[in-house]
C-alpha positions as CSV (number, residue, x, y, z in Angstrom):
1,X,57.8,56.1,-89.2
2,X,56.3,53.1,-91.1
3,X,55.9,49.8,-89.2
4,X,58.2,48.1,-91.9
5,X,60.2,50.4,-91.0
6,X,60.2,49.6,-87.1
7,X,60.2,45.7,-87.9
8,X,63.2,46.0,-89.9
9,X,65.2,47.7,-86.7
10,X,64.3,45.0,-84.6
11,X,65.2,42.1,-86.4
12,X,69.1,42.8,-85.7
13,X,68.0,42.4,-81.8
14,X,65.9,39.5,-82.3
15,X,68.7,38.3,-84.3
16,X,71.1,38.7,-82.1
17,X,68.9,36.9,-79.2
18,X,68.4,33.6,-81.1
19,X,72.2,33.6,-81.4
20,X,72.7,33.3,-77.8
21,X,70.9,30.3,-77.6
22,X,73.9,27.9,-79.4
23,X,76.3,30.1,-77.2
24,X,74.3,29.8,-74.2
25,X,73.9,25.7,-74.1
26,X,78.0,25.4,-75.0
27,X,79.3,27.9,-72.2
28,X,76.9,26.3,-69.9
29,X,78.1,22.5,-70.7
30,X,82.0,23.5,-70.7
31,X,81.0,25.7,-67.7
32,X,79.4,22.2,-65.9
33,X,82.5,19.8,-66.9
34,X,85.3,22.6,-65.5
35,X,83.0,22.4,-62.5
36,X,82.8,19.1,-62.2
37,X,86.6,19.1,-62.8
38,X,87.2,21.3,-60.3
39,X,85.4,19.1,-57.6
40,X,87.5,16.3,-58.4
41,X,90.8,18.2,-57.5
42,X,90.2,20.3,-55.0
43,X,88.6,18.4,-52.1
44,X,92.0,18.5,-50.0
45,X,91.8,22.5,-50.4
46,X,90.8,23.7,-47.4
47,X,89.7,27.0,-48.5
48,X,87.9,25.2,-51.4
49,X,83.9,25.1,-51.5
50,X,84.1,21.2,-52.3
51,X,86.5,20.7,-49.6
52,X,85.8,16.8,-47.7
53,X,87.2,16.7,-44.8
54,X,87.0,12.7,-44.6
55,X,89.6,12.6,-47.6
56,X,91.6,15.4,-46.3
57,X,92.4,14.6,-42.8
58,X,93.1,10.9,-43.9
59,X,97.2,10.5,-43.0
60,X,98.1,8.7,-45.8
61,X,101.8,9.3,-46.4
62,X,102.3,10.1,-42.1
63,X,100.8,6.8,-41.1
64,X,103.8,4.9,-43.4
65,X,106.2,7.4,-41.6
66,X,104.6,6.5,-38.1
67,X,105.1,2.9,-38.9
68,X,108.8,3.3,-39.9
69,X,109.4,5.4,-36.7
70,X,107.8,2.7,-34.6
71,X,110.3,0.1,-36.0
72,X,113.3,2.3,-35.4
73,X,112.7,3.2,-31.9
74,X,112.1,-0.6,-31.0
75,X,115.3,-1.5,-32.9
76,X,116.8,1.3,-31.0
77,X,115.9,-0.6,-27.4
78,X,118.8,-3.0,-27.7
79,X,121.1,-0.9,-30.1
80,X,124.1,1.0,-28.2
81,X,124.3,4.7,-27.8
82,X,125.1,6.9,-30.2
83,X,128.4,8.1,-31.2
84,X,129.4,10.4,-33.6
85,X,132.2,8.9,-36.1
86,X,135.5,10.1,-34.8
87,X,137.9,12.8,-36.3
88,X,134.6,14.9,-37.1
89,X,134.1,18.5,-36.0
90,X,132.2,18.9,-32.4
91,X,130.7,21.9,-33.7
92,X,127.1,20.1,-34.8
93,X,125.3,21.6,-38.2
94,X,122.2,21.7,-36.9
95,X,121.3,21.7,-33.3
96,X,117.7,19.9,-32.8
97,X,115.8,20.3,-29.7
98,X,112.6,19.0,-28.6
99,X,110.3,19.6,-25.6
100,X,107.7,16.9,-24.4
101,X,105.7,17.1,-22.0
102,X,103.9,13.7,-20.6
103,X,99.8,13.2,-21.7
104,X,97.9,10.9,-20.6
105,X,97.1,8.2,-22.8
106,X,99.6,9.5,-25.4
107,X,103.1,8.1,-27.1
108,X,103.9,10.8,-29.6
109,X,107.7,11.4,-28.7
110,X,108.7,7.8,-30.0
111,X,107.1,8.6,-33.4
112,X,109.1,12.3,-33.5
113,X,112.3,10.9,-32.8
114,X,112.0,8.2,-35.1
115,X,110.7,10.0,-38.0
116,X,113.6,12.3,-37.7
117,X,116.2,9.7,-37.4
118,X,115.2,7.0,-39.4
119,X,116.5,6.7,-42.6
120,X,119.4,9.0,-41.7
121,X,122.9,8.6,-43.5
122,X,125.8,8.4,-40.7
123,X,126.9,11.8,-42.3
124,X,123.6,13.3,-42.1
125,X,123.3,11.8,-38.7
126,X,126.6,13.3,-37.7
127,X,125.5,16.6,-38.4
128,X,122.5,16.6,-35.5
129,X,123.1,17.7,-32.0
130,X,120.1,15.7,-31.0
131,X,118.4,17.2,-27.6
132,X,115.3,15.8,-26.1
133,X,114.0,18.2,-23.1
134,X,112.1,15.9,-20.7
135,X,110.1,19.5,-18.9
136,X,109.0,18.1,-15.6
137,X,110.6,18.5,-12.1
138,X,109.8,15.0,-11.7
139,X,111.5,14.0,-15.4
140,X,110.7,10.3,-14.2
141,X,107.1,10.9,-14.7
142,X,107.4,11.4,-18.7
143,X,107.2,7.9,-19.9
144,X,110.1,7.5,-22.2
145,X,112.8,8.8,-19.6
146,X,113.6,5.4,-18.5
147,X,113.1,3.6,-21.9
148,X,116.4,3.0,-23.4
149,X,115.4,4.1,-26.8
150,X,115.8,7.5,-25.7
151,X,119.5,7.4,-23.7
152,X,120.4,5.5,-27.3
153,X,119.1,7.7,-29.7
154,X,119.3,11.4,-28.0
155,X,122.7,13.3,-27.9
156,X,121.3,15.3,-25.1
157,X,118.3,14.3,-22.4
158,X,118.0,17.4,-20.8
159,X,116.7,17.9,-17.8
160,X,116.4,21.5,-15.3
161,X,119.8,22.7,-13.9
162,X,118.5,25.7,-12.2
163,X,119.0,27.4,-8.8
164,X,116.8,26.4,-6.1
165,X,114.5,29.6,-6.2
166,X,114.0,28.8,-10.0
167,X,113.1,25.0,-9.7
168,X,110.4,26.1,-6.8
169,X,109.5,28.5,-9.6
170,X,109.3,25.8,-12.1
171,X,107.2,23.7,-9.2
172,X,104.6,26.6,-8.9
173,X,104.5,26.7,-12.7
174,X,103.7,23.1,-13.5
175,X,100.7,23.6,-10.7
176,X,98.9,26.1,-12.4
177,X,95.9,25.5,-14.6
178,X,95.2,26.4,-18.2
179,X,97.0,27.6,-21.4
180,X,100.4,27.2,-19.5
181,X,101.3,30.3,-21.4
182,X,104.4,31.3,-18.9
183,X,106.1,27.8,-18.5
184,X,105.4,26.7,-21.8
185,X,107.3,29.9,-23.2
186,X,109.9,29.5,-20.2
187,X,110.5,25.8,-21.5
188,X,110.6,26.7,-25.0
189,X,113.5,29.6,-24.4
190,X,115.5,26.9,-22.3
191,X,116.0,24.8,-24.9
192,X,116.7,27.3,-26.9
193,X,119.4,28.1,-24.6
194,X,120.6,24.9,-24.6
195,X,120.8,24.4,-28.5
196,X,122.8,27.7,-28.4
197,X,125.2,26.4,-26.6
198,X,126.4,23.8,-29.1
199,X,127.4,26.4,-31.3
200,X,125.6,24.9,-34.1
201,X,124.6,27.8,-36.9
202,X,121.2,26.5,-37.0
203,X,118.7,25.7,-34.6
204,X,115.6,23.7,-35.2
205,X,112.8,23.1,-32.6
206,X,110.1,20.4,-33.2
207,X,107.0,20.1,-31.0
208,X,106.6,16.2,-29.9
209,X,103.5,15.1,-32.1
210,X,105.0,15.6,-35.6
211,X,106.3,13.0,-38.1
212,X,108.6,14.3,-40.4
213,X,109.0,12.8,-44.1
214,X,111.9,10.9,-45.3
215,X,114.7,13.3,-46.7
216,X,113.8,15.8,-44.4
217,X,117.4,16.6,-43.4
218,X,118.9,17.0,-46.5
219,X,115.5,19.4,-47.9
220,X,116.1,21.3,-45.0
221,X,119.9,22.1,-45.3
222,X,118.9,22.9,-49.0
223,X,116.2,24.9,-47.8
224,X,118.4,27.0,-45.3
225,X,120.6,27.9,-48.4
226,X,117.8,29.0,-50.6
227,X,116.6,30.9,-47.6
228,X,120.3,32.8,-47.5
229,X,119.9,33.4,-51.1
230,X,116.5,34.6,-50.6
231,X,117.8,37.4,-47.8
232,X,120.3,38.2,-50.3
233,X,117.9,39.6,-52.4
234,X,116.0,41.2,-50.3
235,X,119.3,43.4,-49.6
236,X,119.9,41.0,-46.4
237,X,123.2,39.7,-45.2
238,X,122.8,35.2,-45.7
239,X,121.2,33.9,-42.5
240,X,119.4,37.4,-42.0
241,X,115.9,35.7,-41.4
242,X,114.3,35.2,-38.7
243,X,113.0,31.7,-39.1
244,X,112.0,28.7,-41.6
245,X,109.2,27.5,-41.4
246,X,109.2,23.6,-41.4
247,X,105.3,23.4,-41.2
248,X,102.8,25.1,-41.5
249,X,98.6,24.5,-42.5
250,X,96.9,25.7,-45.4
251,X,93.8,26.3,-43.3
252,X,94.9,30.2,-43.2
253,X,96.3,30.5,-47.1
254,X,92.7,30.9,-48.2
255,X,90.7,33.9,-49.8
256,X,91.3,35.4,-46.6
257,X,88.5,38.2,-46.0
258,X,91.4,40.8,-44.7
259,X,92.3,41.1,-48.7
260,X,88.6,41.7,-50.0
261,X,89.9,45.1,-51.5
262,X,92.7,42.8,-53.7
263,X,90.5,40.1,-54.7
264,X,87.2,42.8,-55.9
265,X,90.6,45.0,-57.7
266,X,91.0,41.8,-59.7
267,X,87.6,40.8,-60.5
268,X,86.5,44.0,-61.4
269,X,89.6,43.8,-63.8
270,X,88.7,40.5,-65.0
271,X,85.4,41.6,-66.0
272,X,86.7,45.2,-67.6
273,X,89.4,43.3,-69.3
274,X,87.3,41.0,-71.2
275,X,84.7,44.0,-71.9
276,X,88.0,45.9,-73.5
277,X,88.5,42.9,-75.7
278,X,85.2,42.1,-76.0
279,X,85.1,46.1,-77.9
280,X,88.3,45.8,-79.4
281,X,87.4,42.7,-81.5
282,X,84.0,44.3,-82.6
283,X,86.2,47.5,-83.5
284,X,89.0,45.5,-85.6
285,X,86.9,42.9,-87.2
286,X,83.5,43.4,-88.6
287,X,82.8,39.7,-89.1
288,X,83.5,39.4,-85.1
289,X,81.5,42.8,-85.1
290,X,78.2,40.7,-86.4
291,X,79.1,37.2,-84.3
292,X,79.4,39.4,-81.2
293,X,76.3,41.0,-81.0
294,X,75.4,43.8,-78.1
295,X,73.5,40.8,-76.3
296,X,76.6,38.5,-76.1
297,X,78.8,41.1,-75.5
298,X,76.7,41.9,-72.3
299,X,76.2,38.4,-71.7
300,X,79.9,37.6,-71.7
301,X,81.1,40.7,-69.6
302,X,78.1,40.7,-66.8
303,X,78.0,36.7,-66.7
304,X,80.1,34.5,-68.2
305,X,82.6,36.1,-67.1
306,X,81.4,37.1,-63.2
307,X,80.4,33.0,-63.3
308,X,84.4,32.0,-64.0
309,X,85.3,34.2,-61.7
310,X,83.3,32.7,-59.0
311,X,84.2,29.1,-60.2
312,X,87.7,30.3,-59.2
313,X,87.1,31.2,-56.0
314,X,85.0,28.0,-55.6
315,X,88.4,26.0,-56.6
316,X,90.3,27.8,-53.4
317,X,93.4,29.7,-53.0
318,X,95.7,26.9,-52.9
319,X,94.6,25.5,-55.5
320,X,94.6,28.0,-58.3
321,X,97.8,30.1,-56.8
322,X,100.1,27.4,-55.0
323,X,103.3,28.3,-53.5
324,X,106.2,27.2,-55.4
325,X,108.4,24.1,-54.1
326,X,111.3,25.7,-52.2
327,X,111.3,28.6,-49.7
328,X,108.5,31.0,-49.9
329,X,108.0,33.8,-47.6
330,X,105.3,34.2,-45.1
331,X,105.3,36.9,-43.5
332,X,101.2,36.4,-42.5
333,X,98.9,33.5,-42.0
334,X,101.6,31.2,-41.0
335,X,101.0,28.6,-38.0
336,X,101.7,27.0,-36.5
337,X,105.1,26.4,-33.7
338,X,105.3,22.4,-34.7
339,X,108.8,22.9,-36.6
340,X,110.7,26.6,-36.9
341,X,115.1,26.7,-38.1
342,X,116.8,29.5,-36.4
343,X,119.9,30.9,-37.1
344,X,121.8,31.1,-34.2
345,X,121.9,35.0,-34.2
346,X,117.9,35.2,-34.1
347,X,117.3,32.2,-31.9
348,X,119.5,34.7,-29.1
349,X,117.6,37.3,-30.0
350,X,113.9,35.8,-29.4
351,X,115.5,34.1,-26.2
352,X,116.0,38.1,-24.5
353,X,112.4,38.6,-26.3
354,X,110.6,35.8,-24.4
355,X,112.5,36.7,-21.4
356,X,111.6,40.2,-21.4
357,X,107.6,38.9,-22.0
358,X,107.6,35.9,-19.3
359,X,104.0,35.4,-20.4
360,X,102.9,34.2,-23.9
361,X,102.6,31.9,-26.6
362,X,105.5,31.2,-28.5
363,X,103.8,31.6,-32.3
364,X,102.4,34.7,-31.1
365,X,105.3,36.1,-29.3
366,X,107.5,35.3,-32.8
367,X,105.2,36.7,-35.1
368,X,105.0,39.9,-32.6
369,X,108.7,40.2,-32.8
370,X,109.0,39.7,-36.7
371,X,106.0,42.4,-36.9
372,X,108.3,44.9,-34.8
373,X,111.2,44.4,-36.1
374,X,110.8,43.8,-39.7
375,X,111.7,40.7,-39.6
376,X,111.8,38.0,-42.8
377,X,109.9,34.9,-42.2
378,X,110.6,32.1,-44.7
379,X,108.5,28.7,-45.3
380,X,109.2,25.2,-47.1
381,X,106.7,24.2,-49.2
382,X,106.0,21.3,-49.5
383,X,106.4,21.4,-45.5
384,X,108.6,18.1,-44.2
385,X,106.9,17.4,-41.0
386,X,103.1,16.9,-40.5
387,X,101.2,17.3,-37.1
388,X,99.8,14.0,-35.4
389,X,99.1,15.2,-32.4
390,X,95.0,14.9,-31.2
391,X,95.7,16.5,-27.4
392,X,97.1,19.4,-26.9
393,X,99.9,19.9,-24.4
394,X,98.9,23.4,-23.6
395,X,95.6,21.8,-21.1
396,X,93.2,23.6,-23.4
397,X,91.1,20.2,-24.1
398,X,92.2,20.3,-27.5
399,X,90.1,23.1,-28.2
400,X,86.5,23.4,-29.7
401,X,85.2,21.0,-32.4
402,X,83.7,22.5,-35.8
403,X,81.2,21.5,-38.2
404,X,84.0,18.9,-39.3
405,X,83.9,17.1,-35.5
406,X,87.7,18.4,-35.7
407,X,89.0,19.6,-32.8
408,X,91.2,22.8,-33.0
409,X,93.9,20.8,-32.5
410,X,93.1,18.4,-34.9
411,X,93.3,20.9,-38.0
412,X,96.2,21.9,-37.5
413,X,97.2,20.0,-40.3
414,X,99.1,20.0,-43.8
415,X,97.1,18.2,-46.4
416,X,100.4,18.4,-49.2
417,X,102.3,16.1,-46.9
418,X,99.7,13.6,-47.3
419,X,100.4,13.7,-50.9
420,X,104.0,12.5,-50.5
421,X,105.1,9.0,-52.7
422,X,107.2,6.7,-50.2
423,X,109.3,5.1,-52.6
424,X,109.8,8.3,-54.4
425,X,111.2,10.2,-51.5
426,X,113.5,6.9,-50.7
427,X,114.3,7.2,-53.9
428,X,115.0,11.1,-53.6
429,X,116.9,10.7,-50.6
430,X,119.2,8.2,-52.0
431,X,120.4,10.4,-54.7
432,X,120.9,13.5,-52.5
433,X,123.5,11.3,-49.9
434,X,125.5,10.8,-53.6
């Protein structure tokens, strides 16, 4: 074979080399802004590589909502009990309990109540069998028991009525040390109990550090219809869920390693895909035949491609797939217990489940049941309460800090919520009471 020969085949390689160049320094500049890009929006992403913690944890929208619940509860010292407006129905829509516990050093109950009240029509108000469950034998020792905020505001300050064998249960319970996991569940299945008993359809329970958003009500009885329509199609009878989710943290909604074998599926597909189109193109069009030499075509499948794909992991799961606004069901990675709507059927049913386990948290003990029973678990997203609380009730210590200095306790957090526009959910809220 002459040399000429030889030079003459290579030239098409060499050619097709220098062409990369030009290619090269334009996928690497668009590749450096959509990083930079990404940065910029996905900092509140906890499953995000450019996640900052010292932006995301900063309660923007909550601290408004603990301000406005601080004003209603003071208003509420020298206001007179509540009544409901007469010639109503004393079947309640919603029954709302909540169990607190006193901490030392902490007021959280004030900022609950008053998130959840405040800004409430008198018709929306009307609809809430309000019941605050003070969980001590001693109830005087919780500090808002003898505030009057409380005796004005609360339908319902419950308190044990129990036999005298099960209060010196109750007594032995309270003495114990650690996670609390049997009178915590015993507390949280008596107030169930007690919620049944107003008849009400629905039952919410709220833990006592969260501040829900304005228009919460209204979201929610909207979201407990789209949550009817949602068992409907999932060839349920309406109400046929198990719960709805009022909060929940996008800490666990991440690339979560259990689904490795989904996420490689769709790279790998990513990356044949673009090969396919890559060969299809060079097939179909010999002008994109010569632009899209062997070289590029490598260079595109094997890294342009594998780089964009790891630019979208980078960005987080939240951020590139976000649940839609509505109900959205979660069957996994849901948590926490802060806020959970049961219909009445189900909330009976977990109160023989906790009864039959004595011993357990309730999250756990929920999810367990759903698991065995094929439950359907529904969310709200955007969620409509956020978690405040920075000590635990359960006498864990709040758990173990991370890298973050964040205590367990103190991630369990939604970052949306933050996100909310005060004078647009006024706004909102308005509209829906026309």
């Amino acid at each position: 074979m002459k040399p000429g020969h030889l030079l003459h085949q290579a030239k098409p390689s060499l050619s097709g080399i220098r062409q990369l160049g030009p290619a090269a320094c334009i996928f690497t500049a668009v590749y450096l802004v959509a990083l930079v890009y990404v940065r910029s929006i996905t900092t509140r992403d906890p499953g995000s590589w450019f996640f900052n913690p010292r932006t995301a944890y900063n309660p923007s929208y909550s601290s408004v909502r603990s301000h406005q619940a601080e004003s209603f509860i003071v208003s509420a010292d020298t206001a007179a009990p509540f009544h409901r407006s007469k010639g109503l129905e004393e079947t309640p829509k919603l029954c709302v309990g909540i169990p607190s516990i006193a901490r030392n050093g902490v007021r959280y109950l004030r900022t609950t109540v008053g998130s959840l009240l405040e800004g409430l029509s008198p018709q929306e108000r009307d609809g809430i069998h309000l019941i605050v469950f003070i969980p001590h034998s001693d109830p005087g020792v919780h500090p808002a028991y003898h505030e009057p905020w409380l005796a004005n505001l609360a339908d319902e300050v419950l308190e044990y009525n129990v036999s005298k064998e099960q209060f010196n249960h109750i007594v032995e319970m309270e003495h114990e040390k650690g996670l609390f996991r049997e009178k915590g569940l015993y507390d949280y299945t008596y107030l169930l109990k007690a919620c049944d008993a107003t008849g009400a359809p629905h039952i919410a329970i709220f833990e006592d550090d969260v501040v829900a958003m304005d228009g919460w009500y209204h979201r929610t009885r909207a979201g407990i219809d789209q949550a009817d329509r949602e068992c409907v199609r999932n060839g349920r009878e309406p109400s046929d869920f198990l719960y709805l989710r009022l909060f929940y943290t996008e800490e666990f909604l991440g690339w979560n390693g259990e689904d490795w074998q989904t996420h490689l599926f769709w790279s790998l597909a990513a990356v044949t895909a673009s090969g396919l189109a890559v060969f299809l193109m060079r097939l179909c069009s010999p002008s994109m035949k010569r632009l899209l030499t062997p070289q590029a075509a490598l260079a595109i499948c094997f890294l342009a491609v594998p780089l964009l794909i790891v630019l979208v992991f980078a960005a987080g799961k939240t951020s590139v797939l976000p649940l839609p606004t509505g109900v959205n069901i979660m069957n996994k990675y849901g948590c926490c217990s802060q806020g959970f709507v049961f219909p009445r059927q189900k909330a009976r049913d977990l109160i023989a489940w906790h009864e039959e386990a004595r011993v357990g948290f309730v999250d756990m003990l929920t999810e367990e049941y759903a698991d065995r029973h094929g439950e359907l678990r529904l969310a709200m997203t955007p969620s409509v309460i956020q978690h405040v609380g920075r000590k635990s009730s359960k006498g864990d210590g709040s758990g173990t800090s991370d890298k973050n200095e964040l205590s367990a306790t103190e991630k369990l957090w939604n970052f949306d919520f933050e996100l909310f526009d005060k004078d647009a959910l006024r706004a909102e809220h308005e509209a829906a009471e026309i």
